[in-house]
C-alpha positions as CSV (number, residue, x, y, z in Angstrom):
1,X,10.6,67.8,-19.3
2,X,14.1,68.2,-20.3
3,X,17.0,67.6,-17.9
4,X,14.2,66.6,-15.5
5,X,14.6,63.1,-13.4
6,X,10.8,61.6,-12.5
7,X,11.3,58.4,-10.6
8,X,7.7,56.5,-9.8
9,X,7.7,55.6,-6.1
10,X,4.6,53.6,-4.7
11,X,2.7,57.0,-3.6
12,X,3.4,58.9,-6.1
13,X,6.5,60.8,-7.7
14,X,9.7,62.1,-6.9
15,X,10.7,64.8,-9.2
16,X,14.3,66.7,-9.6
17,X,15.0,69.2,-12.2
18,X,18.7,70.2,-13.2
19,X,17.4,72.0,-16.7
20,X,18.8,75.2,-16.4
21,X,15.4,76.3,-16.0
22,X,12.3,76.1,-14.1
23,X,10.0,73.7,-15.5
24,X,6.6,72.6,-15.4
25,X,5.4,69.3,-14.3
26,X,2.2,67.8,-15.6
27,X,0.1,65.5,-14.1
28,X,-2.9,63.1,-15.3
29,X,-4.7,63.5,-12.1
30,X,-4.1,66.2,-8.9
31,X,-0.9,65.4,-6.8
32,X,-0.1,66.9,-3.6
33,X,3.1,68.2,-3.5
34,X,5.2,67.7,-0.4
35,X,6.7,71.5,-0.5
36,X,4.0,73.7,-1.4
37,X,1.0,71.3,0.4
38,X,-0.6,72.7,-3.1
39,X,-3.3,70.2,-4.4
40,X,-3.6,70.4,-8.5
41,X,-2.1,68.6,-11.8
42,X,0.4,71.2,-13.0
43,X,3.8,72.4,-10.5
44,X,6.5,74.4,-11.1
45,X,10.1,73.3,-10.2
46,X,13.2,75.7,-10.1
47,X,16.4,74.5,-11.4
48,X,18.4,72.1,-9.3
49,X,15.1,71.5,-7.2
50,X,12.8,68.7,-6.7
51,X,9.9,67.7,-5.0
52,X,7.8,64.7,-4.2
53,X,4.2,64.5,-5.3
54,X,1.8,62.5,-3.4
55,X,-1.4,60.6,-5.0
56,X,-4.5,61.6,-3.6
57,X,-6.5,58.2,-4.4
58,X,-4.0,55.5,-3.2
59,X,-5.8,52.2,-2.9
């Protein structure tokens, strides 16, 4: 992801895009994401947006 900031936090991600473009953000194994409650591996982020995506197996 281009232009794209992912930070690993100890739940998950944080994720902020400033492409110029919506972008796509791939994951190994479903996230939650914290604005869309949406439970998959793949998320779209508009430009200057970001989101935090939660682990769903936290040990």
């Amino acid at each position: 992801m281009t232009g794209s900031f992912i930070r690993e936090v100890a739940k998950g991600w944080a994720v902020y895009n400033r492409s110029g473009a919506s972008q796509t953000v791939t994951f190994d194994l479903p996230v939650v994401s914290t604005n869309t409650n949406q439970h998959q591996t793949s998320h779209s982020i508009s430009d200057f947006d970001g989101d935090i995506f939660l682990k769903t197996d936290i040990d």
